[in-house]
C-alpha positions as a printed Julia matrix, in Angstrom:
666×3 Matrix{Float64}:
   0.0    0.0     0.0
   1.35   3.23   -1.04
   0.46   6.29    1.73
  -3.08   7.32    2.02
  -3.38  10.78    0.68
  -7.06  11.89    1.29
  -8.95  15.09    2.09
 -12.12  15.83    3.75
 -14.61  18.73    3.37
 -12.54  20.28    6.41
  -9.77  20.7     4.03
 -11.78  20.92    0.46
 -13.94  23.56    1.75
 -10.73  26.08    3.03
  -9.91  27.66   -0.14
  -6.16  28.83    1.07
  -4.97  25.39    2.21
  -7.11  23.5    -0.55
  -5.37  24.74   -3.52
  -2.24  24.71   -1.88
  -2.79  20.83   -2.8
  -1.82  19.63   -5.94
  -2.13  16.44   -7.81
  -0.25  15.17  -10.59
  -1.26  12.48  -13.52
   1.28  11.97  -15.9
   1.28  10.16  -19.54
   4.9    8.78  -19.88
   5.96  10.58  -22.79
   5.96  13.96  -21.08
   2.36  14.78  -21.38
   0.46  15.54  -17.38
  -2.34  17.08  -15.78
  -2.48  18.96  -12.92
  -4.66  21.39  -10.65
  -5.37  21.54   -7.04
  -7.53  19.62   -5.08
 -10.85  21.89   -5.77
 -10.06  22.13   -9.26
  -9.22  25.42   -9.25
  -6.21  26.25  -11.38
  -3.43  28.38   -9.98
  -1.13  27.5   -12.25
  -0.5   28.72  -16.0
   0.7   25.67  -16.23
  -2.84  23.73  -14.46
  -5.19  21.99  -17.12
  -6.65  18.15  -17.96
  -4.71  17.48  -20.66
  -1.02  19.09  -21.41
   0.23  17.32  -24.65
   3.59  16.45  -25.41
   3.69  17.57  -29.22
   7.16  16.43  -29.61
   7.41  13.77  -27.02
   8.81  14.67  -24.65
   8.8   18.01  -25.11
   6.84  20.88  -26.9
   3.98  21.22  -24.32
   0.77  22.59  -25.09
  -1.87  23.5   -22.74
  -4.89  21.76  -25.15
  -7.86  21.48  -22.23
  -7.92  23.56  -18.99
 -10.6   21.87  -17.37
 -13.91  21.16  -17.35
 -16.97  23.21  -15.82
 -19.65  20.9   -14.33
 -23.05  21.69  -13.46
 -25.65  19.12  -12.1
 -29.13  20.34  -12.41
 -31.77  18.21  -10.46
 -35.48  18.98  -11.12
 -34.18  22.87  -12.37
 -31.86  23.33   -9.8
 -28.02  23.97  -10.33
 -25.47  22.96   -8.33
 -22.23  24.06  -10.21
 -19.24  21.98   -9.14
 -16.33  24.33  -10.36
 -14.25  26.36   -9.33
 -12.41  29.49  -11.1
 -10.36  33.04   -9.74
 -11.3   36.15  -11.06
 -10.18  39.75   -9.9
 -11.63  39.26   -6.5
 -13.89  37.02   -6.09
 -13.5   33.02   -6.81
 -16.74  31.34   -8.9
 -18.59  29.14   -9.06
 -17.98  28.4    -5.42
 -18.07  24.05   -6.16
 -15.79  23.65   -3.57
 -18.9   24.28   -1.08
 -19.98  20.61   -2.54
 -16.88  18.41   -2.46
 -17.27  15.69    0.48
 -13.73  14.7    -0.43
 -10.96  14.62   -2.58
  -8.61  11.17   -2.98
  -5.38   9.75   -4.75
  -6.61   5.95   -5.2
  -4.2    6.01   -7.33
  -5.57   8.99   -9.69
  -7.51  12.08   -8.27
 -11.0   11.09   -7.5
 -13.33  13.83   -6.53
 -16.63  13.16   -4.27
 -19.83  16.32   -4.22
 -22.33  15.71   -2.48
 -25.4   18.19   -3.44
 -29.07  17.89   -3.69
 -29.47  14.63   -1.82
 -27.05  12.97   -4.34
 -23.62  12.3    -4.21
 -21.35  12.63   -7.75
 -18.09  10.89   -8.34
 -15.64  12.18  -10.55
 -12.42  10.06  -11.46
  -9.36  11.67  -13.58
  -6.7    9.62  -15.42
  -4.27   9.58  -18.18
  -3.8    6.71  -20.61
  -0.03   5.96  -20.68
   1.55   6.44  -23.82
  -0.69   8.86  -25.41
  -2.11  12.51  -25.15
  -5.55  11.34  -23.82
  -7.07  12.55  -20.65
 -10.46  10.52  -19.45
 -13.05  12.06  -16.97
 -16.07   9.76  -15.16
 -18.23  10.93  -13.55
 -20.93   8.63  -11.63
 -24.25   9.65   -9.68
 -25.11   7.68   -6.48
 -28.35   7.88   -4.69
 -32.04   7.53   -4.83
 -32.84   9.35   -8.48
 -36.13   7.79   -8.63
 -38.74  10.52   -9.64
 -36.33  12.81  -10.21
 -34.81  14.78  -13.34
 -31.01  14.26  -13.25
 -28.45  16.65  -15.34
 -24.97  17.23  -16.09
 -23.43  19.72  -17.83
 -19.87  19.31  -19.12
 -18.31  22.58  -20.9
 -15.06  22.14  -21.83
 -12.71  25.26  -21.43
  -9.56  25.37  -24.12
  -6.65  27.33  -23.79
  -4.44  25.69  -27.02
  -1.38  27.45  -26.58
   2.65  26.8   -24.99
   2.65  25.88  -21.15
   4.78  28.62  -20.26
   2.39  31.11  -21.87
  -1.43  32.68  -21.28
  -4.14  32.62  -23.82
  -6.17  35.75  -24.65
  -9.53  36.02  -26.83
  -8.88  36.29  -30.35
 -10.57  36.28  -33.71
  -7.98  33.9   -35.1
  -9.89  30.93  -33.15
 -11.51  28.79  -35.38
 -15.21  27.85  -33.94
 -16.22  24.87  -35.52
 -16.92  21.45  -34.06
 -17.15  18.96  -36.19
 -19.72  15.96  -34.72
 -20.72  12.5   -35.1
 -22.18   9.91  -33.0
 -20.4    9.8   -29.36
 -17.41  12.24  -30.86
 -16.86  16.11  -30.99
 -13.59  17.35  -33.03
 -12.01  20.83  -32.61
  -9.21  22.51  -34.27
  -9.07  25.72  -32.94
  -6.04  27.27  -34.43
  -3.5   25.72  -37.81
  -0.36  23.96  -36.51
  -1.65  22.62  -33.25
  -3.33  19.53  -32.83
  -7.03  18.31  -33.54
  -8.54  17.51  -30.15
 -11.34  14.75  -29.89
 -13.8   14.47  -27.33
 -15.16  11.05  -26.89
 -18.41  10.99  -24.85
 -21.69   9.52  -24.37
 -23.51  12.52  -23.54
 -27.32  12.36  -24.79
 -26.85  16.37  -26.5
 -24.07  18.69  -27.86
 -24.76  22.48  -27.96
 -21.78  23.75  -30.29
 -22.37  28.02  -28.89
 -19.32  28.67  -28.65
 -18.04  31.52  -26.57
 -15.15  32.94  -24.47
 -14.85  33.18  -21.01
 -12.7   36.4   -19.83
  -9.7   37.42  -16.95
  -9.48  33.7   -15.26
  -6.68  34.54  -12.4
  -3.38  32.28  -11.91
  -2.52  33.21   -7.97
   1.23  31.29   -8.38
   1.65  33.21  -11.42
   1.07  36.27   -9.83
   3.21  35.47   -6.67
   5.88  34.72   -8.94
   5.56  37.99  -10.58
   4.45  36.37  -13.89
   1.83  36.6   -16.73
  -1.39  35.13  -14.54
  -4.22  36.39  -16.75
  -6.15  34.23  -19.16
  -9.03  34.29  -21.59
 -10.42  30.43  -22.08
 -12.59  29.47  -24.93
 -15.92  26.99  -24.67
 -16.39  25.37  -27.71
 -19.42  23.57  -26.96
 -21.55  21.84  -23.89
 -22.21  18.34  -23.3
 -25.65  16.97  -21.28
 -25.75  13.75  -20.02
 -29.12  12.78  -18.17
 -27.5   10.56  -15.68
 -31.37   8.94  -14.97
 -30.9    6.94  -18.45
 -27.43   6.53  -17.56
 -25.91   7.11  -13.93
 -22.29   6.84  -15.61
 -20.7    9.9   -17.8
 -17.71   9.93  -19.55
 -15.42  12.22  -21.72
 -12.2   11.53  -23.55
  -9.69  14.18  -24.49
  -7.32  13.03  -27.06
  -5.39  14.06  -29.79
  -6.09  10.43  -31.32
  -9.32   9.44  -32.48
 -10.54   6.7   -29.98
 -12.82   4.07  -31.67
 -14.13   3.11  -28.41
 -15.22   5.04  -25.07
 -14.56   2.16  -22.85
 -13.57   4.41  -19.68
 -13.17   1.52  -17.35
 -11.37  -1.12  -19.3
  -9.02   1.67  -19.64
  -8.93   2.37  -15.73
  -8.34  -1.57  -15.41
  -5.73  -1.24  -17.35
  -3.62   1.72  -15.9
  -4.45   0.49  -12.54
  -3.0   -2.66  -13.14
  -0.23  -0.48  -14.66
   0.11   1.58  -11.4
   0.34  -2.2    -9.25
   2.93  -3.56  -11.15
   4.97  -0.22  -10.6
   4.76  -0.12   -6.53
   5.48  -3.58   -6.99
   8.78  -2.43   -7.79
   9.11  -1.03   -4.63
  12.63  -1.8    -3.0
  10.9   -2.44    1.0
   7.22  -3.5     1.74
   6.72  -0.01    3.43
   4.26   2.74    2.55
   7.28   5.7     2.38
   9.05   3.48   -0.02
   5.97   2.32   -1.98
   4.85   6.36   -2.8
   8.26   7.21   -3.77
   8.86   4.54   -6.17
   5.4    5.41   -7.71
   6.3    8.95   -7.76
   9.51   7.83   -9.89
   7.35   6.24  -12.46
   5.87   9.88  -13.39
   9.68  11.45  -14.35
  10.41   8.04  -16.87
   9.52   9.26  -20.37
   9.9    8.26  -23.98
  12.83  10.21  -25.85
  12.07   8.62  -29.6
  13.11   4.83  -29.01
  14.94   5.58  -25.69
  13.67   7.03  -22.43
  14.82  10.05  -20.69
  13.76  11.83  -17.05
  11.53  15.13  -16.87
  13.56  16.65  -14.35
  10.25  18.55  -12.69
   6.99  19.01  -13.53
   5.15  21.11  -13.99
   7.47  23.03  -16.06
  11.17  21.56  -16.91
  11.73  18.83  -19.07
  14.55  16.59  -19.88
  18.06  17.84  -18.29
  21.25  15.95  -18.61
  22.99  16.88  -15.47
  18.68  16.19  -13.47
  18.8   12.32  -14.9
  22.51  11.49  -14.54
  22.1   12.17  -10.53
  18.14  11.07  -10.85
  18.93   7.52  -12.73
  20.41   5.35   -9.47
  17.01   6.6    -7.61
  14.99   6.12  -10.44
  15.51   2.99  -12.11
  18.68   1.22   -9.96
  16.85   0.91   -6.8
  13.6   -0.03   -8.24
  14.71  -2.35  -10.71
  14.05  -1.04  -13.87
  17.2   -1.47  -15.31
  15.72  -1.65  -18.8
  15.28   1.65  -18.56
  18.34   2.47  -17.24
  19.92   1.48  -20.31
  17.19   3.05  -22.42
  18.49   6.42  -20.66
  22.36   5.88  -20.94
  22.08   5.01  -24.29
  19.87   7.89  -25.61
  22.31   9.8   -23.32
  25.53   8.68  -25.1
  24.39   9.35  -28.39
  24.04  12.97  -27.79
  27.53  13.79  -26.06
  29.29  16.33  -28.2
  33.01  16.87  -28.2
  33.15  14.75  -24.48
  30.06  16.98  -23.19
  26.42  15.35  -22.2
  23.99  18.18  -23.31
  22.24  20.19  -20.45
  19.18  20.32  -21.58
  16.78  19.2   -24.65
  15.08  22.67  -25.71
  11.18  22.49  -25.65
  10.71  23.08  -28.73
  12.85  20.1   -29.89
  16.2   22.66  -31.11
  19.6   21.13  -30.81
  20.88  20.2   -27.49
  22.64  23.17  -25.44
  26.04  22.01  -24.12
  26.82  23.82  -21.16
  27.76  22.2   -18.35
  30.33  21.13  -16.63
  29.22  18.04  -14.45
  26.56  16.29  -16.55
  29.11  14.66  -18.19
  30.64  13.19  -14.85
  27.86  12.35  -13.32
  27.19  10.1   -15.94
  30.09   8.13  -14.91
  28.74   7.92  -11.53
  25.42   6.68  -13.17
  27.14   3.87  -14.71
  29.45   2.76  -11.89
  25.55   2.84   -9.88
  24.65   0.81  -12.9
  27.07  -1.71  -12.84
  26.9   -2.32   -9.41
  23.15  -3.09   -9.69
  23.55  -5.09  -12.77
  27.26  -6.43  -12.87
  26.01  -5.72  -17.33
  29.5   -5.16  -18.8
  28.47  -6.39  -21.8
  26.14  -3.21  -22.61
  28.82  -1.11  -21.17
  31.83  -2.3   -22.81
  29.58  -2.36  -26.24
  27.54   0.78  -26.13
  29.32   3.07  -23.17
  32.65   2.28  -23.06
  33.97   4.32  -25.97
  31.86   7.19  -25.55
  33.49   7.15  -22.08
  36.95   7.08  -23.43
  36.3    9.79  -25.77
  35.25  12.41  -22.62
  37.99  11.61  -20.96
  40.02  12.71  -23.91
  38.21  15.4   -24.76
  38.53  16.8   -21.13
  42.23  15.86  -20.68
  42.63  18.0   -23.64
  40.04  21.15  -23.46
  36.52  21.2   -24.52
  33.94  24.49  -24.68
  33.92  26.93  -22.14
  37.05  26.45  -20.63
  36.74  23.01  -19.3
  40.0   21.04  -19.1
  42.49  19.28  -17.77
  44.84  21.83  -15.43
  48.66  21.19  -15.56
  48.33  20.11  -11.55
  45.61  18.1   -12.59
  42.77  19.36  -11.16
  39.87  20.29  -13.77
  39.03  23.64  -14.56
  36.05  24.77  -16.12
  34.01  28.68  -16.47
  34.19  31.31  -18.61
  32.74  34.58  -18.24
  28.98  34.95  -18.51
  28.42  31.13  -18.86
  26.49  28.98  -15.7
  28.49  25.83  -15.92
  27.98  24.1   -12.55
  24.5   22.96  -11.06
  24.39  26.24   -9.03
  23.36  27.93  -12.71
  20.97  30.82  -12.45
  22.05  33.43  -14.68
  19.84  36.85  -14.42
  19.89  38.73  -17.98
  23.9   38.81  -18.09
  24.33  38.74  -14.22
  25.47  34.85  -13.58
  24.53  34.79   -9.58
  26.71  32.0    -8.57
  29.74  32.4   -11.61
  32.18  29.3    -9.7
  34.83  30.01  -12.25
  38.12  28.23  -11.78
  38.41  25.14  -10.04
  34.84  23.94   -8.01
  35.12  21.59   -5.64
  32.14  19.0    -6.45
  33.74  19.18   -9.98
  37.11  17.92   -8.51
  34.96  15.21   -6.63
  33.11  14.08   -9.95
  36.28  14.12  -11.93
  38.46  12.29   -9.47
  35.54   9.44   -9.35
  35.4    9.41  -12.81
  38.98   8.52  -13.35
  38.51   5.72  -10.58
  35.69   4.41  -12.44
  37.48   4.23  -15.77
  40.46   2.55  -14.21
  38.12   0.16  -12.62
  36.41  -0.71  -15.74
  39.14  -0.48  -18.26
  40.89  -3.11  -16.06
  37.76  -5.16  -16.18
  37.25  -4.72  -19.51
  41.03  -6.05  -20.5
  42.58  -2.67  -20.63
  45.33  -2.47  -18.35
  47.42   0.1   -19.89
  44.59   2.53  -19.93
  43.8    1.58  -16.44
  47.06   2.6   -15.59
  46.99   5.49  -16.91
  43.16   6.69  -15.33
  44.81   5.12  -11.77
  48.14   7.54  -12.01
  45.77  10.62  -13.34
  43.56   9.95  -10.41
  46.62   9.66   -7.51
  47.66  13.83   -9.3
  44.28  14.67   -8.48
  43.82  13.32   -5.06
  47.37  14.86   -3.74
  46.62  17.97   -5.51
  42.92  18.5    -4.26
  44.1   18.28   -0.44
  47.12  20.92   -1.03
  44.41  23.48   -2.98
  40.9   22.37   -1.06
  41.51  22.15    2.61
  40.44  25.06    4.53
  41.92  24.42    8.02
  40.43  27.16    9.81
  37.1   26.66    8.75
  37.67  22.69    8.81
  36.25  22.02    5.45
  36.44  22.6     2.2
  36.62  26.1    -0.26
  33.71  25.68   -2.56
  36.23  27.15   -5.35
  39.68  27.8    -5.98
  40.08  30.3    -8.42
  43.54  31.8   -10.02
  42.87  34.98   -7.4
  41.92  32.79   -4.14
  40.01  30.41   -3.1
  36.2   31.26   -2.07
  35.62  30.58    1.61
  31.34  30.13    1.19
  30.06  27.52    3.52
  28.14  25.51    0.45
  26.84  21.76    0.11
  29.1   20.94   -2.51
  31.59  19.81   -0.72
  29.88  16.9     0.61
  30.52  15.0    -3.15
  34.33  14.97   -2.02
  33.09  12.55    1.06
  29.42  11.11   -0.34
  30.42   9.8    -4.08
  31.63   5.8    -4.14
  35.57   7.14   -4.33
  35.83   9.97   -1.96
  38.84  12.77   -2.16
  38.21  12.77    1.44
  38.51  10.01    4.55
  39.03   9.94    8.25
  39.2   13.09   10.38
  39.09  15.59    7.75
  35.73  13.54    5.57
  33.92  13.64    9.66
  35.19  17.49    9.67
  33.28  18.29    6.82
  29.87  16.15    7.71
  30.15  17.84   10.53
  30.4   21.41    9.0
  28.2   20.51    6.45
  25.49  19.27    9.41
  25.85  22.35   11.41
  25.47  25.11    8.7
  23.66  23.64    5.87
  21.07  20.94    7.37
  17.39  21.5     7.55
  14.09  19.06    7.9
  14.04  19.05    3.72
  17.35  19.15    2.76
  20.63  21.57    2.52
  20.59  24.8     2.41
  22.61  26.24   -0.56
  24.79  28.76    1.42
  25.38  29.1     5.34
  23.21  31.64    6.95
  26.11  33.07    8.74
  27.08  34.49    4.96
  26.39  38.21    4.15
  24.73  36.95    0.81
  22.48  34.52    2.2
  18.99  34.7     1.23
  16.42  32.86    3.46
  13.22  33.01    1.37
  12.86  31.86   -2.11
   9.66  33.95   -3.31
   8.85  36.87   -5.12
   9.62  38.01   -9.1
  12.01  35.88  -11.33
  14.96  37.9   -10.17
  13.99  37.62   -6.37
  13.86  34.26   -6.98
  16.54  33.6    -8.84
  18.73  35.5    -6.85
  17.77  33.6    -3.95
  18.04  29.66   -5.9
  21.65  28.83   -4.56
  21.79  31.34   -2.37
  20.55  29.32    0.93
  17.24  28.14   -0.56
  17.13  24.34    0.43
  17.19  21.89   -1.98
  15.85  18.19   -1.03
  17.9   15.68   -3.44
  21.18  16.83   -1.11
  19.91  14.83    1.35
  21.11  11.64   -0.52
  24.47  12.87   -0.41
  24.64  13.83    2.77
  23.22  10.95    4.36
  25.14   8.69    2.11
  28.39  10.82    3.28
  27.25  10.75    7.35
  27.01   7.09    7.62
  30.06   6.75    5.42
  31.86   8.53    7.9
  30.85   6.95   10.66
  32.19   3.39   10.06
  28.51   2.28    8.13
  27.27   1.47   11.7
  23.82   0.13   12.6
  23.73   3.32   15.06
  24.24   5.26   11.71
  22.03   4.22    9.96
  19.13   4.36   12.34
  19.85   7.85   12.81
  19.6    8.56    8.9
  15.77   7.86    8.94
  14.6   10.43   11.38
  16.12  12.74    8.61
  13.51  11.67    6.42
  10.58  12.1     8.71
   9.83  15.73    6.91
  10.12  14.45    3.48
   7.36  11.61    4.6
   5.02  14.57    6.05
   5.74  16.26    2.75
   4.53  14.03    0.51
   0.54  14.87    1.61
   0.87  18.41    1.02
   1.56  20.61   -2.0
   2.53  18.0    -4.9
   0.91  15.27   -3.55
   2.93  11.92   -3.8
   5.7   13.7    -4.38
   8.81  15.74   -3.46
   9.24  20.04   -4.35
  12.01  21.37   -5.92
  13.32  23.7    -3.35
  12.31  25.17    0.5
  12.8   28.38    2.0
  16.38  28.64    3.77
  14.7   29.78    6.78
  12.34  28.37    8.97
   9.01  26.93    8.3
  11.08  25.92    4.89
   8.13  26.82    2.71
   8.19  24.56   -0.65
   8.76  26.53   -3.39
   9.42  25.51   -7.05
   8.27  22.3    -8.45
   6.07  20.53   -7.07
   7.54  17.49   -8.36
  11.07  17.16   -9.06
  12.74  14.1   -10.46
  16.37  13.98   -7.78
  14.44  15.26   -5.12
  12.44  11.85   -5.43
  15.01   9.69   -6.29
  17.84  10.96   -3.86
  15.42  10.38   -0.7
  14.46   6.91   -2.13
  17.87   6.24   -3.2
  18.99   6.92    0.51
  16.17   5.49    2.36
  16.8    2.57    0.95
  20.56   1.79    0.73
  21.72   4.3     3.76
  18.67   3.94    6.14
  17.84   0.53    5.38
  21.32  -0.73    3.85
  19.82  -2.59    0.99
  22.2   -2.98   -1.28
  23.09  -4.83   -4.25
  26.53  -6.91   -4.78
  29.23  -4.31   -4.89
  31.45  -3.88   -8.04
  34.8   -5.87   -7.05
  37.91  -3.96   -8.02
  40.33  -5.64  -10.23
């Protein structure tokens, strides 16, 4: 049993802490749905069906939602639930009895004597959203109504619609199915129902209000257009249902398809690495990042707006698909992976609207090696690697050794370097107009960390692969770096390490990413000085939800990650908390203290936050970021891909030390 994540009309009916709930359906090839648990959309990015139009990529915003009325004998009991300037209507959250996950969002009203199901789901594999609705009670003698208008925005995710005469009204019909193509180069959207009537008056509805949008400083205005209504008389028929698709069903079979992705939804927290409800939730919350790339698979690194990010699935992959067994996929994702690194660089991002990769980063490309060391140990599959990986590997190596874009290469004391002016090139990336906030240019320390492991990881695997002289030559690379790093790193007074060493100094910031040197599988650090900087790391940086990004005791630390972009972004790596460094500090704490049992019963107290977490704002799942300071407001995502698979990840092989036969050193 995964957690039970249920609401009552205590919560439905408090507007403020209802629609701080969201829920999540996703589609597997980068398509979701999303709103809060009243329906009412706060989000730009809220709606019943946002298509992948380029899986998995190119998201459009097709249908926003739905407006339900149910009329019994002439009375109307409207079930929605909009913002406008002031004033929030219809008011439908008045008649919701309860809201659900079991496993999809399942809505309960109760009005008029009656009570009115309504049960949301997407098909997997396809841009199709299906809504039931059922009516339960005594209807006898009664006249029974619903009416279902659908509200369209058809436009990008990141953007707002606005009425226009460009829309094109027409809905073509025919028995059970209503087509619309509102506007030339986006898709035809079918709606498959069994409604007894179709009134095709169109019309626009006017100044719907986004409240995220607006805290965020954002667009939050839209105009949505109703292209027709549907009425069902649920006395004939007590069961409605409407399909939203971009294919043309041939059949409106609502609940064989609910069988189905229920059965779908089993055989994923079957996965599940411990019998326990934490672990159950998060594995089913990793299913909803796994997407289609073409004939490979890739991670959406958060919904509800990023989408696939090399340097997101490199650290997400262990959590995603190692610990839950879906190594299939695993290789699905290092091999679409490979075949898009560019002169030794993994590409940080795939552009929405399906443009060529951008390459710039500077530890994508390194975690990847981590990723396959994680893979190997789970698998022991040299044969893929040595086949499919291995070269690619060699080349990077190369390619850094020697000097790739933006300044990344191989230093003459061995150490990598990597920056160059204007360019983000490390995880900590926001870059404000031309104002990079966090520039790390020189030599940063989790890059040292990555680059050092790396090296082991080639000499391990060129030696198991037959290649000694290579391994040789990774094994005497690696011994530069790890007597150089100690010599330029070590920051006695402070007892840790400098977060980067640049040709003017090093920088003394208190930051997490130092814990790599101590958390990754071949540590720069051990003994006194790896406990020194747990324990630094523990006293400045932890929180309930994760490490902060920058000690509070620093003159540029930010504590609260709201406001316009450039509040925001100003704030992102500034001491905003980010959840998936939890992994590697918990990984890194019990490492340092021996891998005890004591340890590791202390690592799952950590965790107790991210469990209380997972009922509140994306439900099921894990937010991007928190606030630095205290209450640690989520803020972000609502669903982020390493956040997920970093807690699982170290739940399961720190907290509960399952782990799988390690990779034996040649």
């Amino acid at each position: 049993m995964t957690l039970p994540i249920q609401f009552d009309s205590r919560v439905t009916g408090d507007v403020a802490e209802a629609s701080a709930r969201e829920w999540l359906e996703t589609n597997g090839i980068g398509g979701f749905a999303s709103s809060s648990i009243i329906g009412l959309n706060t989000r730009r990015y809220h709606g019943l069906l946002v298509a992948a139009t380029k899986p998995p990529v190119a998201r459009v915003v097709l249908l926003s939602k739905l407006e339900e009325t149910l009329i019994l004998d002439g009375e109307r009991f409207e079930l929605g639930a909009n913002q406008y300037a002031g004033a929030i209507h219809p008011q439908g959250y008045c008649y919701l009895n309860s809201f659900r996950l079991d496993p999809f969002p399942i809505f309960t009203y109760r009005a008029g004597g009656l009570d009115i199901e309504k049960r949301v789901f997407l098909v997997h594999g396809e841009n199709t959203v299906v809504i039931q609705y059922e009516i339960r009670g005594d209807r006898r003698g009664r006249n029974c109504l619903l009416e279902v208008r659908p509200l369209i925005a058809f436009r990008d995710f990141h953007n707002t619609t606005h009425a226009n005469d460009a829309i094109r009204r027409e809905v073509d019909t025919s028995a059970g199915v209503a087509s619309i193509t509102p506007y030339h180069g986006l898709p035809t959207l079918h709606f498959l129902h069994n409604a007894e009537s179709i009134d095709c008056s169109g019309c626009w509805f006017y100044n719907f209000q986004y409240a995220r949008e607006r805290e965020r400083g954002l667009d939050y205005r839209e105009d949505l257009y109703s292209p027709f209504v549907l009425r069902f008389d649920l006395v004939r028929n007590p069961s409605a249902s409407v399909f939203a698709s971009t294919l043309r069903h041939e059949s409106n079979d609502a609940r064989a398809l609910e069988e189905r992705e229920i059965e779908r939804r089993k055989k994923i927290t079957a996965l599940a690495p411990a019998e326990d409800a934490f672990a159950k939730q998060l594995t089913a919350a990793t299913d909803q990042f796994l997407v289609a790339r073409g004939e490979h698979k890739s991670v959406i690194a958060g919904y509800p707006w990023f989408g696939d990010w090399g340097r997101d699935t490199m650290i997400s992959l262990p959590g995603l698909t190692l610990v839950t067994g879906r190594f299939e996929d695993a290789r699905g994702i290092l091999r679409a992976f490979a075949a898009s690194v560019d002169q030794g660089m993994l590409p940080n991002r795939f552009p929405e609207a399906g443009e060529t990769p951008e390459y710039n980063t500077a530890d994508a490309t390194l975690w990847m090696f981590h990723a396959i060391h994680e893979f190997l140990r789970y698998t022991h599959d040299h044969h893929f690697v040595r086949t499919e990986l291995y070269p690619v590997l060699t080349d990077i190596i190369s390619w850094h050794e020697r000097g790739t874009r933006h300044g990344i290469r191989l230093d003459s004391d061995g150490l990598l370097r990597a920056g160059a002016p204007g360019i983000q090139l490390t995880w900590m990336d926001v870059k404000i107009g031309d104002w990079v906030v966090t520039p790390r240019i020189g030599k940063p320390v989790e890059i040292q960390a990555l680059w050092y492991n790396a090296l082991r990881v080639m000499e391990d695997l060129s030696a198991a692969l037959g290649d000694a002289s290579a391994s040789c030559s990774y094994a005497a690379l690696a011994e530069r770096v790890q007597k150089r790093f100690l010599e330029v790193f070590w920051n006695e007074a402070a007892g840790c390490l400098y977060d980067v060493v640049t040709d003017s100094g090093p920088d003394r910031s208190i930051r997490p990413n130092q814990i790599f040197a101590v958390s990754l599988p071949y540590p720069l650090l051990a003994g006194e000085k790896a406990l020194r900087v747990v324990e630094v790391v523990e006293w400045e940086l932890l929180t309930p939800y994760g490490l902060r990004t920058l000690s509070p005791h620093d003159p540029n630390y930010r504590g609260s990650y709201t406001g316009d972009p450039r509040s925001r972004d100003s704030a992102y790596h500034q001491g905003t908390v980010w959840p998936w460094l939890l992994g590697p500090f918990l990984t890194a704490y019990v490492k340092v203290h021996g891998g005890t049992e004591q340890a590791r019963h202390r690592v799952d107290p950590y965790l107790d936050s991210m469990r209380d977490h997972l009922l509140g704002t994306g439900l099921g799942q894990i937010s991007e970021v928190f606030d630095g300071d205290p209450p640690h407001r989520p803020g972000g995502c609502i669903a982020q891909a390493w956040s997920v698979a970093e807690v699982l990840r170290t739940y399961i092989e720190d907290a509960k030390n399952t782990q799988p036969a390690a990779l034996v050193r040649s």
